[in-house]
Structure formats: C-alpha cells, structure tokens
C-alpha positions in Angstrom: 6.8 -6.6 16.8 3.0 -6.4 16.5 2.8 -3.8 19.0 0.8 -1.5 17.2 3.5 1.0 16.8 6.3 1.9 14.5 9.4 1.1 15.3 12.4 3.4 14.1 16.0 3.2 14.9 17.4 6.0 16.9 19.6 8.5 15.0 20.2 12.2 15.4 19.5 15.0 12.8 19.4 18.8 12.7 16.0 20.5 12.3 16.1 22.6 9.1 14.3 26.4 8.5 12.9 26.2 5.4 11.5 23.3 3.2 14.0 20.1 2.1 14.0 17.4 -0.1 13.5 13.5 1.6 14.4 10.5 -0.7 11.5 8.0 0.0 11.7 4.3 -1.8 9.7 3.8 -4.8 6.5 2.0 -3.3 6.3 4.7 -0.5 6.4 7.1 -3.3 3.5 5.3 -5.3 1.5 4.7 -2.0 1.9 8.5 -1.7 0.7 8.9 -4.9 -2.2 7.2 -4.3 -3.5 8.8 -1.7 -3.0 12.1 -3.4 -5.1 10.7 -6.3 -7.9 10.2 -3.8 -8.2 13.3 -2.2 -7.7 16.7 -2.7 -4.1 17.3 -1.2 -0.9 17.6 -2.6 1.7 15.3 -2.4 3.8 17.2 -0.3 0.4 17.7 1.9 -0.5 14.2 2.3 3.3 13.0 3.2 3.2 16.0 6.2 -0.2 15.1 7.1 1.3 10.9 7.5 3.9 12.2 9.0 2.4 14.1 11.6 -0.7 12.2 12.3 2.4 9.3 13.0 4.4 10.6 15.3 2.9 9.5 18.6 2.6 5.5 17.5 6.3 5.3 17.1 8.8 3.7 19.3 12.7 4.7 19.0 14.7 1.2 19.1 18.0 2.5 20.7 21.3 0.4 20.6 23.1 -0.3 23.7 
C-alpha cells in the first residue's frame, strides 16, 4: 500500500508506568543510531521523538 501511511497490525497491550525495554531489529537499531550520530539527542530521545512524531500517519490493519 503506497498510501502514505504506516500500516500496523492490530494487537492489544497494557500501557506501562515507568520506562521498558523494546527489542527493535538490527537495521532499525543502526538507523537509530544514525540519527543519534547526527544530532544532539539520545538514542532513547530520538526513538520517542519517531515514535511520537508517527503516530498520526498510521493505519491499524484489523483481521476479520
């Protein structure tokens, strides 16, 4: 789909309270790491800041 958006299948999770550790795949990881090379920011920073600055161009594929 070359909608513009990013599509993620539909799953339920609990919120959490305090900080948690995410496994990401490798070249997510190095992409990441790149970006933190270039700026400023943490890595931890620059994954939240992604993250965040992502969530209104994604589209929940739900299974019926």
């Amino acid at each position: 789909m070359n909608d513009g958006k990013i599509h993620i299948r539909a799953k339920k999770k609990n919120y959490v309270r305090n900080s948690t550790v995410v496994r990401i795949k490798r070249d997510a990881y190095n992409a990441a790491v790149d970006i933190c090379n270039e700026s400023s920011m943490s890595l931890s920073e620059v994954v939240s800041e992604i993250i965040l600055q992502s969530i209104d161009r994604i589209v929940y594929d739900r299974e019926e």
